[in-house]
N, C-alpha and C positions, 0 to 999 in steps of 0.2 A: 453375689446370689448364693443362699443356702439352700442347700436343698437337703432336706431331710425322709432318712429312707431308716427302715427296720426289717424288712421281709422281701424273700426273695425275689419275688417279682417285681419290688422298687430294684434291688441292684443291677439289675437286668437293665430297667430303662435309664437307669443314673446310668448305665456304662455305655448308652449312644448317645446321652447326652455330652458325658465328658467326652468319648471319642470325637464327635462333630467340631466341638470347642478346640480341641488340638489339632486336626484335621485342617479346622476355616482358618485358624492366624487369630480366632476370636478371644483366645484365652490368653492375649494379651491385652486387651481390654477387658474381659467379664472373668473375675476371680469367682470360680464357681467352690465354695467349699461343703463339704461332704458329714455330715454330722447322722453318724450311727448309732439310734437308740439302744439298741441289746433285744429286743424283740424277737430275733431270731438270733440266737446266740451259738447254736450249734456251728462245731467246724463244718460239718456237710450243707449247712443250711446257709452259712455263712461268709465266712472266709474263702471257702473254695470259687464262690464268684469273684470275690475281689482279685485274687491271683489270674481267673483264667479270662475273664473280659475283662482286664488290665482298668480296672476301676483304681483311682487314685485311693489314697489310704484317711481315713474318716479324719477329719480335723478333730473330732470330740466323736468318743465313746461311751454314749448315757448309761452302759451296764445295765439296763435298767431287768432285766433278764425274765424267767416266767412269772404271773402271777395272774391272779381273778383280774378279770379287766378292769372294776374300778381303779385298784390299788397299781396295776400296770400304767394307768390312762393319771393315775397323779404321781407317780412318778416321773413317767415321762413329763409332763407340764412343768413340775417344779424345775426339773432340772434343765427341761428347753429355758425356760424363761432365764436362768442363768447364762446360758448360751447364747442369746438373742441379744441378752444385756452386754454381754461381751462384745460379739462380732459387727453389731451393729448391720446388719445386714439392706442392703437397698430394694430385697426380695427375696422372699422365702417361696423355693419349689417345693409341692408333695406331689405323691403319687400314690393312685386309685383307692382304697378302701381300708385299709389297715388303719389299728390304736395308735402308729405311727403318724398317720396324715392328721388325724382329726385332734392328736395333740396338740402339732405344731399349727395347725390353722388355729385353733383357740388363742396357743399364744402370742400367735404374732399379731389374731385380730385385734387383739387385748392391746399388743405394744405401736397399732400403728405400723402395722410393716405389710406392706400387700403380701397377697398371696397367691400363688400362680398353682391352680390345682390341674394335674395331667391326669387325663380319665375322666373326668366332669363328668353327669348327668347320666352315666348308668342308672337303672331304676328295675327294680325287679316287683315293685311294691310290696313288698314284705318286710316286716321289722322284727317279727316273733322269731325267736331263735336265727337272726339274719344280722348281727353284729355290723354285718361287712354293709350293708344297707344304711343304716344308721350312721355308720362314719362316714358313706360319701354322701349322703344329703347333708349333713352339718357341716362337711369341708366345703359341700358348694355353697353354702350362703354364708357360711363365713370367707370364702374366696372374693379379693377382685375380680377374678382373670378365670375362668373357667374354661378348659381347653379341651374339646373333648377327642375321642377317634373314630365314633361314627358318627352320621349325620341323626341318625337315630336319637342320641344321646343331644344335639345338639336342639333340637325339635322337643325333647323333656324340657328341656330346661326352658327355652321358652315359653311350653305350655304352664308353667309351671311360675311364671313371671316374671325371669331371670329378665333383666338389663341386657338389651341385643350387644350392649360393647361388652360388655362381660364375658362373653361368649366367642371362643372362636372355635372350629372342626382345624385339627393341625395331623390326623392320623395319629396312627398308633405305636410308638416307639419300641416294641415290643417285633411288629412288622420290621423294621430299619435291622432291629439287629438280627431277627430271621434270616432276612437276605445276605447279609454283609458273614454270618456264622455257618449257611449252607455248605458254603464254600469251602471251609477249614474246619470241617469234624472230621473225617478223611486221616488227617494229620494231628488233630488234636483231643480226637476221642480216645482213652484208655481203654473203654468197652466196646465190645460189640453183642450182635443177638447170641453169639458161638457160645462168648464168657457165660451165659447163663444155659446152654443146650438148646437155644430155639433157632430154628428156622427164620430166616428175612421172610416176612408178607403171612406170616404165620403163626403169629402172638398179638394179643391184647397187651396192652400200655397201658398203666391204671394209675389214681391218685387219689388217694381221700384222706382228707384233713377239715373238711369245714365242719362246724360246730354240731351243726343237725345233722350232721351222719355218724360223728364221734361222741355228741353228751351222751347218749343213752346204749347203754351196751346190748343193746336187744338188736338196737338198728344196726348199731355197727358190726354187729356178728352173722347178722341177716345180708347183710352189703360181702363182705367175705364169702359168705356160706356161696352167693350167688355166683361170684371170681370165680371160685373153687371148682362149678361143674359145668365154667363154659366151656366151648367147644373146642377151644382151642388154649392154648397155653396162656396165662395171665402172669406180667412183671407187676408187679407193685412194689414201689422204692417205700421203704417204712419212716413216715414221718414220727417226731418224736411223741406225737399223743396219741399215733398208733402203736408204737414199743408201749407205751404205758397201757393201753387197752388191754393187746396181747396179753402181756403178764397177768393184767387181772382178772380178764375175760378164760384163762387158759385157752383158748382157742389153738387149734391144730389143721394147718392144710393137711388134706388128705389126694387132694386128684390135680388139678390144673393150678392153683397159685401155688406162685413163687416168690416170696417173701422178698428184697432184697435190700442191702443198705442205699440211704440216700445216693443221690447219684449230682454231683456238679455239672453244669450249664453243657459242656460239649458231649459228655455221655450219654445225658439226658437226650438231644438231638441227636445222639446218633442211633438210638433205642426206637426214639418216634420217627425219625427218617425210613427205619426198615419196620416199621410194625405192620398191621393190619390195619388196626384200628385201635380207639383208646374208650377210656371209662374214666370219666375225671368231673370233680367236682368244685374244680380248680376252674375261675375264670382263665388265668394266664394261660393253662394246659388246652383248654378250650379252644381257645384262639389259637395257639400252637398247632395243633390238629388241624386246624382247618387250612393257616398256611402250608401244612406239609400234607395236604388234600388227604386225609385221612378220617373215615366217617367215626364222629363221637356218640356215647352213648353218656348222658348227664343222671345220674340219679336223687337229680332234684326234683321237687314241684317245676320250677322255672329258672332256667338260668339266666347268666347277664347277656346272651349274646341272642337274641330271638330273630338278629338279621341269619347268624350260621344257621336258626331252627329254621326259617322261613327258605332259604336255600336245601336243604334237604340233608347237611352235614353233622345237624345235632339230634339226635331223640330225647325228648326229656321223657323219664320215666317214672319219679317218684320215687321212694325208697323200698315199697315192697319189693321183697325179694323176686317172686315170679316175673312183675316187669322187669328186672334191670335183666334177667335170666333171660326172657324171649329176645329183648332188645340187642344183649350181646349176640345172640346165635343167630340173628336175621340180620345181622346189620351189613350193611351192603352200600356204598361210595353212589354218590348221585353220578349222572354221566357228567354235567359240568362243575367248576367253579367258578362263582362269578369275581370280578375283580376290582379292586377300589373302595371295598367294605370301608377300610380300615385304612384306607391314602395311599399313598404312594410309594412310601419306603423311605421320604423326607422329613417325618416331622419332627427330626431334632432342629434341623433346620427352621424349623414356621414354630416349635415353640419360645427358641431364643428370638426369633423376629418378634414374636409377639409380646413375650417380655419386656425387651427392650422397648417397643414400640410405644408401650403400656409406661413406661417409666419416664421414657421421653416426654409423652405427651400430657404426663402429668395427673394422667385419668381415674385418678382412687376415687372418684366421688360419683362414680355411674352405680347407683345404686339403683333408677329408678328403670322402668322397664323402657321410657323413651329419651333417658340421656340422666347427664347429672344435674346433681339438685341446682346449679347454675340455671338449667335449661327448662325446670319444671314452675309454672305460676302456681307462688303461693296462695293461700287461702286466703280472700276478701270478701269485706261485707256487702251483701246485698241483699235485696228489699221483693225482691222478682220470687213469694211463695204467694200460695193460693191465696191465703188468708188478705195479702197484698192486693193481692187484683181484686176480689170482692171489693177490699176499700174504693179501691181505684174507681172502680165502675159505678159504685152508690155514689161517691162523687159526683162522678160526671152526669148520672142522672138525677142528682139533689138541685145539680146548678141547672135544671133546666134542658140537658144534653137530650135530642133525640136520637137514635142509631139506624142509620140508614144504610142501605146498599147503594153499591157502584152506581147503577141505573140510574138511579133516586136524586143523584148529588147537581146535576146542574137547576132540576126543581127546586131543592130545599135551599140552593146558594140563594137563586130569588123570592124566598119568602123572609128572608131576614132571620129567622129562628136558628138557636144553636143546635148544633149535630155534630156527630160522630162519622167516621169510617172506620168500622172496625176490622180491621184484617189481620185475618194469618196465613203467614206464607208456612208451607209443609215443608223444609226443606230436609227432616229428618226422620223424626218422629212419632206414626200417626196415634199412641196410644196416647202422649202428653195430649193433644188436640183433642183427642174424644175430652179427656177430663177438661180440660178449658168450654168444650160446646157445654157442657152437663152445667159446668158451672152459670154461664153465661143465660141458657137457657131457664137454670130455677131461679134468677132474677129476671127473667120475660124480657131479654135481651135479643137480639138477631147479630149475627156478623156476618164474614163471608169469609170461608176455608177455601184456601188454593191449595190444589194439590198436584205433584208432579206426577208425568208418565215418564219420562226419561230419567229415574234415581236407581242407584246402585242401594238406597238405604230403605225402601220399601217399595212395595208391588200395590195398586191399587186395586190391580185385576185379580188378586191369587185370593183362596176363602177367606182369611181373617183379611184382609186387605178391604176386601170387597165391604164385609158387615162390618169392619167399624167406619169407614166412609159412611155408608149407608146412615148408621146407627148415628151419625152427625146431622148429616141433611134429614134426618126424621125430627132432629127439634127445630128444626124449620130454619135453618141457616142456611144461606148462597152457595154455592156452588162454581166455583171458581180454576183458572186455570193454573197452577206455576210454572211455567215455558224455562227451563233450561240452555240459555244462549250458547253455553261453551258446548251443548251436545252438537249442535252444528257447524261448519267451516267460518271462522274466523272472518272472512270476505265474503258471508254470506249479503246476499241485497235484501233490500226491504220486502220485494217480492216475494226473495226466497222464503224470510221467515214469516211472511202472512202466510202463506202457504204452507207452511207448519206446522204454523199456529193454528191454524184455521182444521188441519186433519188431528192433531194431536185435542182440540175443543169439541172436534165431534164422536171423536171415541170417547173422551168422557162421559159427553150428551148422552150418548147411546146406552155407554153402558150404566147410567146409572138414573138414565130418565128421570133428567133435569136441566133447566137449559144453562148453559155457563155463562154470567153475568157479565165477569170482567176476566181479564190475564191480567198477573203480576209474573216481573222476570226475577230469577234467580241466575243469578252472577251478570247483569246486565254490559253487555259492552256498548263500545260510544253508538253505534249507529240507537239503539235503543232510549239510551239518555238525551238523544234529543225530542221524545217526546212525539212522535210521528204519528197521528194516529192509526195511520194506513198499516201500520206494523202488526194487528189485532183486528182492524176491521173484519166484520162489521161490529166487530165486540168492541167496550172499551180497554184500555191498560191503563195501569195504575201510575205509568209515567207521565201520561199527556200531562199538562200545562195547567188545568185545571182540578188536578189531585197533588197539585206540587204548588200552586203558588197564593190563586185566592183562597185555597184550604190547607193551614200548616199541617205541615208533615212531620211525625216524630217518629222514631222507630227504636227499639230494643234490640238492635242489632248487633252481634258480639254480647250479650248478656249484658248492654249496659244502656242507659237513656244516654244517648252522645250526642241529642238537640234540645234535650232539656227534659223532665217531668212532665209531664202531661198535664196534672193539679196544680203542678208547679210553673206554669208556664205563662209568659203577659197575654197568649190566644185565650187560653182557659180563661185569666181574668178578666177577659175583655168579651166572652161566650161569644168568640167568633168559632169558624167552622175547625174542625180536627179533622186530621188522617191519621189514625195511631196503627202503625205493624207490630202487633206482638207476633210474636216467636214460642208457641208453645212450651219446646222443649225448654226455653230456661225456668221456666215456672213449678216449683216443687212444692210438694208440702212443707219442708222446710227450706231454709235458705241454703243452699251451695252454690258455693263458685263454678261459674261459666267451664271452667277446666274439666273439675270432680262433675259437673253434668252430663259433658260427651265423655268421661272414662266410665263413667255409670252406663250411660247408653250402650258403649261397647263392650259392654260384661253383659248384659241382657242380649244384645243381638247375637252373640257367642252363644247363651243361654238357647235363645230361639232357635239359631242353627244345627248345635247338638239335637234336638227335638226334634226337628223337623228329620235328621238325616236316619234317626233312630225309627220313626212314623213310616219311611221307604225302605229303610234297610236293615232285614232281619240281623243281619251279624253285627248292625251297631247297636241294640237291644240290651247292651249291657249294664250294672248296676242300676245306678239310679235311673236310668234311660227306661229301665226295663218296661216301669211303672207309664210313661208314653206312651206306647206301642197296646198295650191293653184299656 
């Protein structure tokens, strides 16, 4: 397993990873090796973690060192891709959002090598001056293995149509070595608050490095200006594109900042250990903070952790200077912390399990959101679009066909003339059915719509429910039942379910004043396949004995004719009687497969339910929703 790290918050989590490894007995089986870009090249930035969380020493140093991101981001590729070619690796780890991650995910998507991304599905949605955005949505769809540390994170990705195996919540490795480092700053901090003159519970802890607080010297001297007259003392360890600022900026504290040099992993915690509070623009700082229950102040738009903003531990403020100002002087520790954000303190443990699990099981090919392309029905032809069933139907009424209702059929069997039953069972869909009645109807056609009360997949009673029913039985089709057998006890009697049937046929009646002709069952169990009429009295069902035997039956069940064509059939040739069930929903304007039809539908009923939730609920009114709700 490689894992490739550049910046300091990856050495951080590579160093619970390799601890765990030596720890389990596991680093006799999984050669974990260590390949350091140069991304962060500074001894403070750098090397000082390898020495003090006892991080093994980089198998490959890419030097690749500072530059404009393009020419950083081909660096690193050309020179991973030589690395990869070497080591031949069984799995390549990155971590969170660095030119580092999004390098080596490119290249090992490129070479066939999974990729196991730590930190998955953060989402800030922003990309404009937001680098760190950009690298971790293209490391997660270039990843197999998306591992994320909140559930938060875990729930983007799937809205987002990430493959559920793709996806695991494994916590935050970042937490693991919190716990395990709490313990030994004491003894292994150089610093304390003394070293710089401040007071324990009585200084700010500050950080800023990301791009939109340091491109423009306006902001970045505005972010200073505001350190400089909190209320209380402010540390800021000076990153290296903050010394380059300084210099050019000439900028000079005058009151509360305190400039200092970088500080390595134990100093650092022993600084945030005794602070008050922090100012950081740092995801890792961020999270830090919050495990050393310390209230932070972000001077972003929005940061990546919105579980700490929703707990009351982070204020995002923006860049203007007067926010971040009020923010520090009022900021103030919620009473609790909640626990389990971020997991348990194990997940070096559940990301090697998952790993491995992943490698075992062979799983590179879960691309799609419900399994691997193994698992997903390819694309076939069929014949089931509107333009179809028009044919279908002038057919059947060129040879003579007449279209009768339920009621109708034991008359029309004794006059000898051919007919039709044309039925639709609702089991899903009701807007395909309106367009099948419209059709039906401007060739002066009748059938009969069943439709359910017992469906999780439409409401007949709720408003649009109501008027497209309606808007059916107004071109003068039947009205019919679909009775749901598995909604009731498996050993239900025949009793039980006339009586069912029989309440579940009168609130239709009622509510849509019309009488219900016939019940058809949807998922029918045996007691029903035997055809009993008594099951429906005094109505008929579409099971008795005489819509199943002197009348063939064909149905489009599963998206396919599985008793034959209808046109195509020796009844048709022979203009004895039909019972055809179509199926609304397979019928499209154009041809797609039975699959791509219910994924269709479930991208619209998602569509619906965003609507609907936006139409009741002011605070889900947002972007495109907006335009609902008015």
């Amino acid at each position: 397993m490689l894992t490739v790290v550049g910046a300091r918050p990856q050495f951080v989590k590579a160093a619970v990873l390799s601890r765990y490894l030596r720890e389990s007995g596991l680093n006799q089986h999984v050669e974990d090796l260590l390949v350091h870009t140069g991304q962060h090249y500074d001894e403070q930035m750098s090397d000082v973690f390898f020495r003090e969380l006892e991080i093994p020493a980089p198998r490959h140093n890419l030097e690749v060192g500072s530059a404009p991101s393009a020419v950083q981001l081909a660096r690193m590729i050309e020179r991973l891709g030589t690395v990869f070619e070497l080591e031949q690796p069984a799995m390549v780890l990155v971590y969170g959002d660095t030119h580092s991650t999004l390098a080596a995910g490119i290249v090992a998507a490129h070479m066939n090598i999974p990729v196991a991304h730590v930190e998955a599905g953060e989402r800030i949605y922003r990309r404009r001056d937001v680098p760190e955005e950009i690298n971790r949505v293209l490391s997660d769809n270039a990843a197999s293995l998306c591992l994320t540390c909140t559930d938060r994170a875990t729930r983007y990705l799937l809205r987002e149509g990430m493959a559920p195996g793709r996806v695991r919540f494994v916590g935050d490795p970042m937490y693991d070595l919190f716990l395990w480092a709490r313990d030994r700053v004491a003894r292994c901090a150089s610093v304390s608050p003394a070293t710089y003159g401040v007071e324990p519970g009585n200084y700010i802890l500050a950080t800023i490095h990301r791009a939109e607080n340091t491109r423009d010297v306006e902001v970045f001297v505005g972010l200073l200006d505001a350190l400089d007259r909190a209320n209380r003392p402010v540390l800021l360890p000076v990153h290296p594109r903050l010394r380059r600022l300084l210099t050019e900026s000439g900028w000079v504290a005058r009151d509360n900042l305190r400039l200092i040099t970088p500080l390595g992993y134990f100093d650092f915690m022993a600084l945030l250990l005794a602070c008050y509070g922090t100012v950081t623009d740092s995801g890792g700082v961020s999270r830090e903070s919050f495990y050393a229950e310390k209230p932070c102040v972000v001077p972003m738009q929005s940061c990546w952790w919105p579980e700490i903003v929703d707990a009351g531990w982070i204020r995002e403020t923006g860049t203007q200077p007067k926010s971040v100002l009020d923010a520090i002087n009022s900021l103030r520790p919620p009473n609790t912390a909640p626990k389990g954000l971020f997991g348990d303190g194990h997940s070096a443990e559940k990301i090697v399990d998952a790993a491995l699990s992943f490698l075992q099981e062979g799983a590179n090919s879960r691309w799609h959101h419900l399994g691997s392309v193994a698992d997903v029905p390819g694309a076939r032809q069929t014949a089931f679009t509107h333009d179809g069933y028009r044919d279908m139907l002038t057919e059947l009424t060129s040879a003579g066909y007449a279209f009768r209702s339920f009621s109708e059929a034991e008359t029309a069997l004794s006059n000898g003339s051919p007919f039709v039953l044309l039925r639709h069972d609702i089991d899903i869909d009701l807007r395909s059915a309106l367009t099948l009645a419209e059709i039906e109807a401007g060739m002066g056609i009748q059938s009969t719509f069943f439709f359910m009360i017992r469906t999780e997949s439409y409401n007949v009673f709720s408003a649009a429910g109501s008027e497209t029913v309606s808007r059916i039985l107004a071109l003068n089709h039947h009205l019919g039942l679909h009775f749901d057998c598995a909604s009731y006890p498996a050993h239900a009697s025949v009793a039980d379910l006339a009586g069912a049937c029989c309440r579940e046929a009168t609130m239709l009646e009622r509510w849509f004043d019309r009488p219900v002709s016939a019940v058809s069952y949807h998922r029918p169990n045996s007691l029903v396949l035997t055809g009993d009429p008594a099951l429906s009295a005094p109505r008929v069902h579409t099971y008795q004995q005489i819509f199943t035997g002197p009348i063939t039956y064909l149905s489009d069940s599963r998206g396919c004719w599985s008793r034959g064509i209808p046109i195509e059939s020796a009844t048709y040739r022979q203009r004895r009687p039909l019972h055809i069930l179509v199926h609304p929903i397979w019928w499209n304007e154009h041809a797609v497969s039975p699959f791509e039809v219910l994924e269709q539908y479930g991208d619209r009923k998602r569509e619906t339910h965003e609507m609907e939730l936006a139409r009741n609920c002011t605070v889900y009114q947002v972007g495109r929703l907006k335009r609902v709700a008015s």
